[in-house]
NUFI-923438 format. One line per field, with one value per residue: residue number from 1; residue in three letters; x, y, z of N, C-alpha, C in turn. Coordinates in nm, 4 decimals. Layout:
residues N
pos = NUM/... .
code = ALA/... .
n.c1 = X/... .
n.c2 = Y/... .
n.c3 = Z/... .
ca.c1 = X/... .
ca.c2 = Y/... .
ca.c3 = Z/... .
c.c1 = X/... .
c.c2 = Y/... .
c.c3 = Z/... .
END
This chain:
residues 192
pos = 1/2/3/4/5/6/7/8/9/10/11/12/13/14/15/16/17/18/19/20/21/22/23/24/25/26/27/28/29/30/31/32/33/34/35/36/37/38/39/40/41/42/43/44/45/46/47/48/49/50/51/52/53/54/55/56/57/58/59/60/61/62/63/64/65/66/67/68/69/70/71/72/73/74/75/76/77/78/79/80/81/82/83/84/85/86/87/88/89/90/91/92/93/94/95/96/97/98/99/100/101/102/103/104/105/106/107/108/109/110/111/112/113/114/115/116/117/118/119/120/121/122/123/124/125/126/127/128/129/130/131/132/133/134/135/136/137/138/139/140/141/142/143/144/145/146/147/148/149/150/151/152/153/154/155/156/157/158/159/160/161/162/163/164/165/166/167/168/169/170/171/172/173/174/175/176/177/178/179/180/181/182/183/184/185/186/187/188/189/190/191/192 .
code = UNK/UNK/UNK/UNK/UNK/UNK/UNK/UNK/UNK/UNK/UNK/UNK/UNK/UNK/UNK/UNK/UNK/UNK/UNK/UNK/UNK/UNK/UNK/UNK/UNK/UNK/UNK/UNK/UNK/UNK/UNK/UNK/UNK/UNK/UNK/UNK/UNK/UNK/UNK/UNK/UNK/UNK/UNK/UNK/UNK/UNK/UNK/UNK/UNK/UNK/UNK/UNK/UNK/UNK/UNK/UNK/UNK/UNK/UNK/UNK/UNK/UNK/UNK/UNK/UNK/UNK/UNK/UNK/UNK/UNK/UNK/UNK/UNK/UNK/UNK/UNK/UNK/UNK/UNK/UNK/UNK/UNK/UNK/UNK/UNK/UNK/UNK/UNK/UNK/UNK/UNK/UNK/UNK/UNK/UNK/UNK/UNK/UNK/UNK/UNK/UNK/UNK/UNK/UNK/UNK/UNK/UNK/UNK/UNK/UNK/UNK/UNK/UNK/UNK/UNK/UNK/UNK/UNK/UNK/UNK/UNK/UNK/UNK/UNK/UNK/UNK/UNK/UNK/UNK/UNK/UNK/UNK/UNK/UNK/UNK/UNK/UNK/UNK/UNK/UNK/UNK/UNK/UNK/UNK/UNK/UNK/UNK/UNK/UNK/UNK/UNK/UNK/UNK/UNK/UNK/UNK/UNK/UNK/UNK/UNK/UNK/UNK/UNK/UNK/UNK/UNK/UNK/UNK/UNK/UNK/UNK/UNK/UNK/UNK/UNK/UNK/UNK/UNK/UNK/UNK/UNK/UNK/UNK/UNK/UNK/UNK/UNK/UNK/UNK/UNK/UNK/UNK .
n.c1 = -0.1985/-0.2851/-0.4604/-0.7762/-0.8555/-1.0606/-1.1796/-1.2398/-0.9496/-0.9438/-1.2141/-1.1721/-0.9494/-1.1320/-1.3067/-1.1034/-1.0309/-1.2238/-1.2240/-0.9883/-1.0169/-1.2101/-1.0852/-0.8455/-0.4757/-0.3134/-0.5262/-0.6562/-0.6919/-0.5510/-0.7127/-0.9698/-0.9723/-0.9687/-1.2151/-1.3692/-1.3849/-1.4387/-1.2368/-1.0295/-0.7448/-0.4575/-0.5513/-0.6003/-0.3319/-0.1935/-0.2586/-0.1617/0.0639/0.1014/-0.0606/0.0377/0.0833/-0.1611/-0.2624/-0.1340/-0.2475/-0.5480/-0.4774/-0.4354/-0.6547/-0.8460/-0.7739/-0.7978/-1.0532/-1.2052/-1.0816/-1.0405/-1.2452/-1.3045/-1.1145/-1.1639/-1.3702/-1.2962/-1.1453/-1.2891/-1.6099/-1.7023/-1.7364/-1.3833/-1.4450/-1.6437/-1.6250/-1.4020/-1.5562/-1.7360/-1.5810/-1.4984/-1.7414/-1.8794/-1.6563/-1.7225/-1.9871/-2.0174/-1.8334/-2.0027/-2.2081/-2.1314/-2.2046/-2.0546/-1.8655/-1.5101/-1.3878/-1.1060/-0.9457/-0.6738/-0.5849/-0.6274/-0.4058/-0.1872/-0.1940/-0.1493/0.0274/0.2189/0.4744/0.6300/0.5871/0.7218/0.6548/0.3521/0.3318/0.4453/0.2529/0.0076/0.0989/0.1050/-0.1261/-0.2000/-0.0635/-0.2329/-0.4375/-0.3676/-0.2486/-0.4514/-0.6494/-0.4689/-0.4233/-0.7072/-0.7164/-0.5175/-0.6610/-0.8628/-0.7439/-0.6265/-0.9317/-0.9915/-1.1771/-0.9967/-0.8027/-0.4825/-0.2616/-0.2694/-0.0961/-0.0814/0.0302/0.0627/-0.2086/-0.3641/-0.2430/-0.3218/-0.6480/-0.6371/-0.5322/-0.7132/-0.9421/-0.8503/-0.8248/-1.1107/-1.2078/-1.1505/-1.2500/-1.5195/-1.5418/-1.4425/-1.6234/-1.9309/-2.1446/-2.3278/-2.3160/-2.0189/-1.9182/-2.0904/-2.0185/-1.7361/-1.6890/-1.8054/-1.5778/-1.3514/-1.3584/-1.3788/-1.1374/-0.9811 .
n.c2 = 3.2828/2.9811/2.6799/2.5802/2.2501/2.0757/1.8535/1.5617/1.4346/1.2436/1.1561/1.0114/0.8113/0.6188/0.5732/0.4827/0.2453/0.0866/0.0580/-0.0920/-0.3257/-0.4323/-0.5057/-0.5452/-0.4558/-0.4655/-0.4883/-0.2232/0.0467/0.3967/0.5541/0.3816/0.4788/0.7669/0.8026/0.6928/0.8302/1.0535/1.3020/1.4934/1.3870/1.5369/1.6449/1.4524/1.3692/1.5540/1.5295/1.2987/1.1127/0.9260/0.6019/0.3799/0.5136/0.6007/0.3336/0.2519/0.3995/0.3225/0.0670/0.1100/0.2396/0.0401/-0.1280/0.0445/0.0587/-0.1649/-0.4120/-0.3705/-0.4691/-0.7107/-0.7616/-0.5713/-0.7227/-0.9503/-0.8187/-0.7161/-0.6916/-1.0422/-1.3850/-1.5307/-1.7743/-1.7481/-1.5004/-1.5204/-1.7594/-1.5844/-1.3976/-1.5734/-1.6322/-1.3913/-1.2861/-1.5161/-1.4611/-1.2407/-1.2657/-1.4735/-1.2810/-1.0811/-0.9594/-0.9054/-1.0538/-1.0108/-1.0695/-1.0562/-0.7530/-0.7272/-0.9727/-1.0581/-0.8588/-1.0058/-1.2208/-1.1205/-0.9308/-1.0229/-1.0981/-0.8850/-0.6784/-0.4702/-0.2961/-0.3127/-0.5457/-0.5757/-0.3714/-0.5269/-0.7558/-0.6296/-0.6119/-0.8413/-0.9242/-0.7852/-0.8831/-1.1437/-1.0976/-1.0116/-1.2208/-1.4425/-1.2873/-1.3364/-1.6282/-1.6465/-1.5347/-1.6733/-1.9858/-1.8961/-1.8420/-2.0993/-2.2021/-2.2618/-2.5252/-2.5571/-2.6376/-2.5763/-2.4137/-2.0625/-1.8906/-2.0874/-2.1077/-1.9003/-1.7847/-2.0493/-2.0075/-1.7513/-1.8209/-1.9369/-1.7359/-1.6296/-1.8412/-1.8917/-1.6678/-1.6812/-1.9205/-1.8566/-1.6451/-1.7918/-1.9613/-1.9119/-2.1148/-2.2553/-2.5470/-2.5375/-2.4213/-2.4481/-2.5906/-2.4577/-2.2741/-2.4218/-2.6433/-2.5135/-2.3904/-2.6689/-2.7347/-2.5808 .
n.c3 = -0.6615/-0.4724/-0.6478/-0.5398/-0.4226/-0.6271/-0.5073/-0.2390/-0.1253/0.0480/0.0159/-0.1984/-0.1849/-0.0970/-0.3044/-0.4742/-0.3237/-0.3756/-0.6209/-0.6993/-0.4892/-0.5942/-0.8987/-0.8148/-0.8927/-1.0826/-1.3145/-1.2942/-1.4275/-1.4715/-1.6054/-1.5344/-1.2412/-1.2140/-1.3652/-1.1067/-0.9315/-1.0360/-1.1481/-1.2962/-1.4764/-1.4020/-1.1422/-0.9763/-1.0178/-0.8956/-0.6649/-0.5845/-0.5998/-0.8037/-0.9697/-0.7981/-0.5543/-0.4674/-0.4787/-0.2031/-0.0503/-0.0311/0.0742/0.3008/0.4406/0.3870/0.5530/0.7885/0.7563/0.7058/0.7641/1.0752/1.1809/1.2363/1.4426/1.6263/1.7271/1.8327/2.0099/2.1920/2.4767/2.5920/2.6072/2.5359/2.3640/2.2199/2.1247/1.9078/1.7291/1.6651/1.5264/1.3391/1.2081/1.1216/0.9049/0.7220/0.6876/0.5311/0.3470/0.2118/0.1870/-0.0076/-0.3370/-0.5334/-0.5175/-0.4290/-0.2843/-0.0727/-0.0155/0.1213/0.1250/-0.1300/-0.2636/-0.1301/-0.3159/-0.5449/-0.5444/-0.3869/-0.3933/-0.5569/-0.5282/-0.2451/-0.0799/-0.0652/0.0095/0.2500/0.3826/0.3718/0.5102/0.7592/0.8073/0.8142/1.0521/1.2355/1.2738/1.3270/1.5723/1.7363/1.7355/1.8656/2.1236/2.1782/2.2288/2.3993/2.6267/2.6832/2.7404/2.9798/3.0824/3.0692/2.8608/2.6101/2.5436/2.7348/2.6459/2.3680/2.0817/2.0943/1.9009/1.6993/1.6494/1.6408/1.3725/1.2328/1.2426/1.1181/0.8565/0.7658/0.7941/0.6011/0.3735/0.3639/0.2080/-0.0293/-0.1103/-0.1058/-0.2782/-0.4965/-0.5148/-0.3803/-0.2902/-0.0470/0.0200/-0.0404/0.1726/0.4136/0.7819/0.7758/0.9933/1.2206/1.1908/1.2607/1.5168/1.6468/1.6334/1.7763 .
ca.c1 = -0.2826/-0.3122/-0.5962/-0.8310/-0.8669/-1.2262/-1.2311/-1.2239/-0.8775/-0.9804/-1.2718/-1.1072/-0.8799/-1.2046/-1.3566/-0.9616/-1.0198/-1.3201/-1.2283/-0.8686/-1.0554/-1.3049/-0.9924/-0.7147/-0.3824/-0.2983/-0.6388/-0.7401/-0.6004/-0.5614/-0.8927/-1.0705/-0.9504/-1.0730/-1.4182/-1.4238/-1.3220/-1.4715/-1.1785/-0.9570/-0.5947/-0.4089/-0.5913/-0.5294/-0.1508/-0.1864/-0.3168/-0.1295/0.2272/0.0892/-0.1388/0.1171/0.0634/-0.3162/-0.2991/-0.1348/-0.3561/-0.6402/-0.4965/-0.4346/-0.7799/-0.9442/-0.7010/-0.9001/-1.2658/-1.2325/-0.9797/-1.0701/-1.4071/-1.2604/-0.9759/-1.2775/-1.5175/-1.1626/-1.0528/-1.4163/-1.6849/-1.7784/-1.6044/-1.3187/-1.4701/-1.7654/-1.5516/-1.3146/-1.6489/-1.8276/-1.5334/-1.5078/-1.8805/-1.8727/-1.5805/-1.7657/-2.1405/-1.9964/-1.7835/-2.0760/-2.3359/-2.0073/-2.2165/-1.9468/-1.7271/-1.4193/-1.2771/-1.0552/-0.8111/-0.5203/-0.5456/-0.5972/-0.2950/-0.0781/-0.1719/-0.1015/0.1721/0.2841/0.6176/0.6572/0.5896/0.7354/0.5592/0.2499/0.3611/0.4955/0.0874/-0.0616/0.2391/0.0699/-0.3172/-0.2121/-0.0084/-0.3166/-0.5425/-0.3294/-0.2104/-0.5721/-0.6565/-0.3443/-0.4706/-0.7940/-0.6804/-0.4582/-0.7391/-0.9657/-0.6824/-0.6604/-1.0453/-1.0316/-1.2074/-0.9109/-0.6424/-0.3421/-0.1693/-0.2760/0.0055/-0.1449/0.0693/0.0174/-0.3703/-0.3492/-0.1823/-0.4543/-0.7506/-0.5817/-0.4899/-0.9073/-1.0390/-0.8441/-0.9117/-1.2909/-1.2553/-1.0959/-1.3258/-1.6403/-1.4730/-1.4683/-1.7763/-1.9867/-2.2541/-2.3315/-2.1869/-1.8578/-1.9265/-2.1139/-1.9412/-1.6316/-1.6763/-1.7720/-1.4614/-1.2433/-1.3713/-1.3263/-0.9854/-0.9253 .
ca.c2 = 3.2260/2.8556/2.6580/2.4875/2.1205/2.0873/1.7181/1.5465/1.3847/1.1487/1.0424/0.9902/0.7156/0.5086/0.5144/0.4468/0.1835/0.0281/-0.0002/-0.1614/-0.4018/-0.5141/-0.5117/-0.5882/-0.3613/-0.4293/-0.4714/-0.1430/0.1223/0.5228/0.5630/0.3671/0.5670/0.8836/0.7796/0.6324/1.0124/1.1971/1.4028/1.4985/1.3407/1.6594/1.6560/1.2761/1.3414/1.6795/1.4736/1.1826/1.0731/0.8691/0.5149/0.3149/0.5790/0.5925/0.1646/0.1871/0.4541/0.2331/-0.0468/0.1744/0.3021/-0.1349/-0.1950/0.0880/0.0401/-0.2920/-0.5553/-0.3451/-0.5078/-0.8104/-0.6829/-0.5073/-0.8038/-1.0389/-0.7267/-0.7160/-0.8011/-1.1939/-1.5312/-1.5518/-1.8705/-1.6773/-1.3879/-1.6837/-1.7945/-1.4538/-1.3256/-1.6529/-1.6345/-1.2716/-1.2675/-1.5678/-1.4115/-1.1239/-1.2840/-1.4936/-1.1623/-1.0415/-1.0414/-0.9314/-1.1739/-0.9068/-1.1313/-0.9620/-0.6497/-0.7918/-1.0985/-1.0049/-0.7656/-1.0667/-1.3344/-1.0545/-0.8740/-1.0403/-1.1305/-0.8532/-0.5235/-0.4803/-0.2270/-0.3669/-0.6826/-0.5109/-0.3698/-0.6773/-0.8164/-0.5488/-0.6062/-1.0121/-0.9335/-0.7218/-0.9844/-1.2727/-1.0651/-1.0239/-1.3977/-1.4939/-1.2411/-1.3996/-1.7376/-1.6551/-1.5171/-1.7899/-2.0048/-1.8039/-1.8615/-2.2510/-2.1758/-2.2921/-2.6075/-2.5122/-2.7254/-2.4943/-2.3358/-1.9624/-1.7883/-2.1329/-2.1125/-1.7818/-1.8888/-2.1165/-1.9076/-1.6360/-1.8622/-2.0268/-1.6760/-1.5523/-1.9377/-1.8802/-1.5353/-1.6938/-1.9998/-1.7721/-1.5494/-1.8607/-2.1013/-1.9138/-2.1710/-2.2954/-2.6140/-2.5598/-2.3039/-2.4695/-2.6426/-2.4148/-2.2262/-2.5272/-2.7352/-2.4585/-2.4314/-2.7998/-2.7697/-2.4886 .
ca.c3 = -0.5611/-0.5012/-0.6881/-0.4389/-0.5001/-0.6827/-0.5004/-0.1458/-0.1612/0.1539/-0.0401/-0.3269/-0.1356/-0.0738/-0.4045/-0.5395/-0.2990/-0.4300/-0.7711/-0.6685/-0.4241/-0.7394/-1.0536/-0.8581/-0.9028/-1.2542/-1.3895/-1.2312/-1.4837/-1.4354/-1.6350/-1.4362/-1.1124/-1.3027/-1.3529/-1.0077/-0.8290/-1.0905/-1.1451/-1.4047/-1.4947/-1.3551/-0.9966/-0.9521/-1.0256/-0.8201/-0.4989/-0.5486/-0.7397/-0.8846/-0.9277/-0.6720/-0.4372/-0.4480/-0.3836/-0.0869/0.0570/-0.0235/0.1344/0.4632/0.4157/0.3949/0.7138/0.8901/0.7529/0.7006/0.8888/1.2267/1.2342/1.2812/1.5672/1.7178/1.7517/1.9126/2.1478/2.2388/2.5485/2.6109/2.6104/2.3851/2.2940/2.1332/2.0105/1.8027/1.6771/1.6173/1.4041/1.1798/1.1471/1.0719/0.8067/0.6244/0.6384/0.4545/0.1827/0.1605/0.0757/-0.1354/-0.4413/-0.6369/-0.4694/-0.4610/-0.1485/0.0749/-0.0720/0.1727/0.0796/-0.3084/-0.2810/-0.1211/-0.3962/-0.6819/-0.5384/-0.2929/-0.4175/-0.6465/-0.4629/-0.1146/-0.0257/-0.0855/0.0842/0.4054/0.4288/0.3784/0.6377/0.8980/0.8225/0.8764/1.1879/1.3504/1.2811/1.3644/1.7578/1.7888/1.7508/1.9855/2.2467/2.2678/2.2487/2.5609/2.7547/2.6610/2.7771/3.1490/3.1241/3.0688/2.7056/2.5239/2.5798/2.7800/2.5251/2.2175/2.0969/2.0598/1.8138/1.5672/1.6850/1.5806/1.2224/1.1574/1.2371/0.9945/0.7528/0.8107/0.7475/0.4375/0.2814/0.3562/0.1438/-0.1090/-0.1711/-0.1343/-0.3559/-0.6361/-0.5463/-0.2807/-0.2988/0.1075/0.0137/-0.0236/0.3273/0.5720/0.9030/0.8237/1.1348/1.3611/1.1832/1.2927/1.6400/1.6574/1.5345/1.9320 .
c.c1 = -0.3051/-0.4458/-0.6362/-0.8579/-1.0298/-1.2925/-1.1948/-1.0686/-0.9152/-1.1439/-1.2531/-1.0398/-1.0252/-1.2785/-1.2090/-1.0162/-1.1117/-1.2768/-1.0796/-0.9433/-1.1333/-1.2643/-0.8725/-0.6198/-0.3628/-0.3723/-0.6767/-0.6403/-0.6753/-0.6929/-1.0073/-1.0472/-1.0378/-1.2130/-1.4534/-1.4437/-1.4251/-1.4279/-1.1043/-0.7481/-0.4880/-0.4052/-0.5513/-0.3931/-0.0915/-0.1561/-0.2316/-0.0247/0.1906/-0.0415/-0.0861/0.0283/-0.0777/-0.3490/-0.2726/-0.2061/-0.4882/-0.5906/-0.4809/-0.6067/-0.8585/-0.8877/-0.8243/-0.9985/-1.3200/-1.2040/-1.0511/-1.2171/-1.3322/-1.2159/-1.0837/-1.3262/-1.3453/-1.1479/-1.1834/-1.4737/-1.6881/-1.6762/-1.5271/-1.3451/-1.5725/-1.7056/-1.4658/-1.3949/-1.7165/-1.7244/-1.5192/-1.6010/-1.8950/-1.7664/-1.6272/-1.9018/-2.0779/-1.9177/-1.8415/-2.1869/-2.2622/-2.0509/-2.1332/-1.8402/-1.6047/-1.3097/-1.2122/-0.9161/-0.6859/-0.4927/-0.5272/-0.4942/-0.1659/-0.1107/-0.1203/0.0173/0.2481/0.4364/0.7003/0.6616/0.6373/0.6648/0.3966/0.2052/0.3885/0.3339/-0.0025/-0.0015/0.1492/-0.0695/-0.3050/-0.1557/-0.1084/-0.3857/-0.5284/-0.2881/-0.3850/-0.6632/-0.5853/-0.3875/-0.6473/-0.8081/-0.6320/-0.5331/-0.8222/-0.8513/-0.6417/-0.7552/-1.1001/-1.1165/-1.1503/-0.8173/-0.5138/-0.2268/-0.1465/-0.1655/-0.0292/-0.0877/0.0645/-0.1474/-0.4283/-0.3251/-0.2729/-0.5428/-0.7135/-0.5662/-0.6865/-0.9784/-1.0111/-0.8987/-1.0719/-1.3525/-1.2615/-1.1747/-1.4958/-1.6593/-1.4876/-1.6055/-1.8148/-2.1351/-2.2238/-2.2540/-2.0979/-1.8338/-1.9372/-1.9912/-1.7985/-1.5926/-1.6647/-1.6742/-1.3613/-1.1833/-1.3081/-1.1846/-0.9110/-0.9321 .
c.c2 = 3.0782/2.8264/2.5800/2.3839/2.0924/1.9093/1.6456/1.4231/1.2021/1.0832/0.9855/0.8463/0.5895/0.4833/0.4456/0.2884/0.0598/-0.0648/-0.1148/-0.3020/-0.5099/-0.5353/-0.5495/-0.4548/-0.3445/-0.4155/-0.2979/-0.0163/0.3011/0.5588/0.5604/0.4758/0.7082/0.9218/0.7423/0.7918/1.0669/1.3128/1.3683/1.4276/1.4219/1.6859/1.5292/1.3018/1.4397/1.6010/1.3863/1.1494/0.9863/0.7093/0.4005/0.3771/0.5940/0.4579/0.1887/0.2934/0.4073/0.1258/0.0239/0.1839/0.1662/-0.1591/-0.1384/0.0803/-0.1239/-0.4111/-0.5121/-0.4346/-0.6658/-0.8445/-0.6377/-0.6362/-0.9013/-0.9744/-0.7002/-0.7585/-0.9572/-1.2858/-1.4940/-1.6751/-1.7623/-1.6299/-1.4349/-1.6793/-1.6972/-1.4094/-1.4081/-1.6201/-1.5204/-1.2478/-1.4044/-1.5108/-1.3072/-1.1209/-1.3940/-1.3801/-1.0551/-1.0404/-1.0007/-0.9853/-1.1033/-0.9946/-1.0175/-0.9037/-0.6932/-0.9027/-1.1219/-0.9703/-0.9359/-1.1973/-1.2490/-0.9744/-0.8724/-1.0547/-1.0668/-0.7108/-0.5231/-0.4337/-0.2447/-0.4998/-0.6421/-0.4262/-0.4768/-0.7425/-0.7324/-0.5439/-0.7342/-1.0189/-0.8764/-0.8099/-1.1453/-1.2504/-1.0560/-1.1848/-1.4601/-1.4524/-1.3092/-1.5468/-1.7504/-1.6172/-1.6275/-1.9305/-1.9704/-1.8733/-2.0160/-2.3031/-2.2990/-2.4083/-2.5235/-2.5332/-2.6711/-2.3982/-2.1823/-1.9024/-1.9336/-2.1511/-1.9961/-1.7487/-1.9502/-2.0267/-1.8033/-1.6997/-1.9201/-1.8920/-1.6184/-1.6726/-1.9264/-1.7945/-1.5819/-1.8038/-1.9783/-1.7168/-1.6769/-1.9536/-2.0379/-1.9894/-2.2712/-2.4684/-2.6381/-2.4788/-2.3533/-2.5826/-2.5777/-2.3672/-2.3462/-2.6063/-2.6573/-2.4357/-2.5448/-2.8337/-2.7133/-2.6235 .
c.c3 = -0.5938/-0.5562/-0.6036/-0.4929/-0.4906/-0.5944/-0.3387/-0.1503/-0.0539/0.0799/-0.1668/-0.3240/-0.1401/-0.2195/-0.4558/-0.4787/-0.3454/-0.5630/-0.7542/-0.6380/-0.5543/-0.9019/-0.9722/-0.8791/-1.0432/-1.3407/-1.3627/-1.3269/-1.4549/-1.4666/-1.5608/-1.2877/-1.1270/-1.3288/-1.2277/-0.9392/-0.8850/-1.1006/-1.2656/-1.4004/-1.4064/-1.1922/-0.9519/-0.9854/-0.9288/-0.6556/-0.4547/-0.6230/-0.7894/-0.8441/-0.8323/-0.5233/-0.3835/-0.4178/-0.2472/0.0157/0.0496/0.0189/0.3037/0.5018/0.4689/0.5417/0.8033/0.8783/0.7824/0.7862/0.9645/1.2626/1.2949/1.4210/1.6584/1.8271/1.8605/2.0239/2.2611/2.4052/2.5123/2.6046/2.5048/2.3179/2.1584/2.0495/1.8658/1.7277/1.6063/1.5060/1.2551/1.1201/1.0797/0.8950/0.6881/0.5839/0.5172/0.3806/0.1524/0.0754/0.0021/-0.2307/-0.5596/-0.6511/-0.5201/-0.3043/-0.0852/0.0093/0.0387/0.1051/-0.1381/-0.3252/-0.2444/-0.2094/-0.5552/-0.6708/-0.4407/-0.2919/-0.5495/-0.6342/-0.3033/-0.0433/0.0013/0.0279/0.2208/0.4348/0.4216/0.5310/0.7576/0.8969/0.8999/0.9964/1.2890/1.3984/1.3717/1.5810/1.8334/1.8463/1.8603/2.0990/2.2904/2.2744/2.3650/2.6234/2.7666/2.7123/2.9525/3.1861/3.1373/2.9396/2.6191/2.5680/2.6400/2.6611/2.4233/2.2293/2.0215/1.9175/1.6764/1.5700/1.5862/1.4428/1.1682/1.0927/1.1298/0.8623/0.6997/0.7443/0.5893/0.3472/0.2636/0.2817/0.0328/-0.1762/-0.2062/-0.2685/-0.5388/-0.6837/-0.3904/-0.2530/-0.1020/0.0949/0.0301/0.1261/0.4357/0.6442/0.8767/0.9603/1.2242/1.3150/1.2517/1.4455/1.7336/1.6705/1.7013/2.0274 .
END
């Protein structure tokens, strides 16, 4: 008779994900995973082939808990001027009250293994492509709406803004003192 698994494998993925998000891939060793679950060596190898395989279901896992907020707030009600504005503002408030400043697991994953895991890199590649079609799509409606320059060329508008929110994770992430923060949003605005 099979043994029932003593542990929720689906929440297992989000603590996995935790500890990844706050060590990193290589810092983040089997141990730690172990103490994060609260399971034994055996069940973690049972559930999962291994500590590869448990990253990239924590980075599936950040796409859906996490990125979507973003994608949400863009695909959203109200001007796409606002929405532009609401998601910068949003993705800096909250790797401003980061206080363990853990920045952003895509963007972590593509400065540590970006050019060294494919797999890794090809999920990162599809968090930055949601984020970046989301941006584009409300650039072009905001564009329709008279919002946006005709002139702006959406899909490098789009580029920016993506490139605007992972830098904003990333300098939070080293010196979140308001300083180095404020007028990002309205420079970026500025910039549509």
């Amino acid at each position: 008779m099979a043994r029932t698994k003593s542990f929720d494998p689906d929440d297992a993925v989000t603590k996995a994900m935790e500890v990844f998000w706050r060590k990193g891939y290589a810092r983040t060793t089997p141990q730690d995973l172990l103490d994060a679950i609260g399971i034994g060596r055996g069940s973690l190898y049972n559930a999962f082939t291994g500590k590869h395989d448990l990253f990239e279901r924590a980075l599936r896992r950040y796409q859906a808990q996490e990125t979507v907020q973003v994608i949400d707030l863009l695909d959203g009600p109200g001007s796409p001027r606002d929405r532009v504005r609401g998601a910068l503002t949003m993705v800096l408030d909250a790797a401003c009250a980061d206080t363990e400043r853990r920045g952003c697991l895509a963007t972590n994953t593509a400065v540590e293994l970006g050019d060294s895991d494919d797999t890794a890199a090809l999920l990162v590649r599809r968090i930055f492509d949601r984020q970046h079609d989301a941006f584009r799509g409300a650039i072009q409606e905001g564009q329709r709406s008279g919002e946006f320059s005709k002139d702006l060329d959406p899909n490098t508008a789009a580029n920016f803004l993506l490139a605007t929110i992972n830098g904003m994770r990333v300098l939070a992430k080293a010196d979140p003192r308001p300083a180095r923060l404020d007028g990002l949003v309205e420079t970026a605005m500025r910039a549509l």
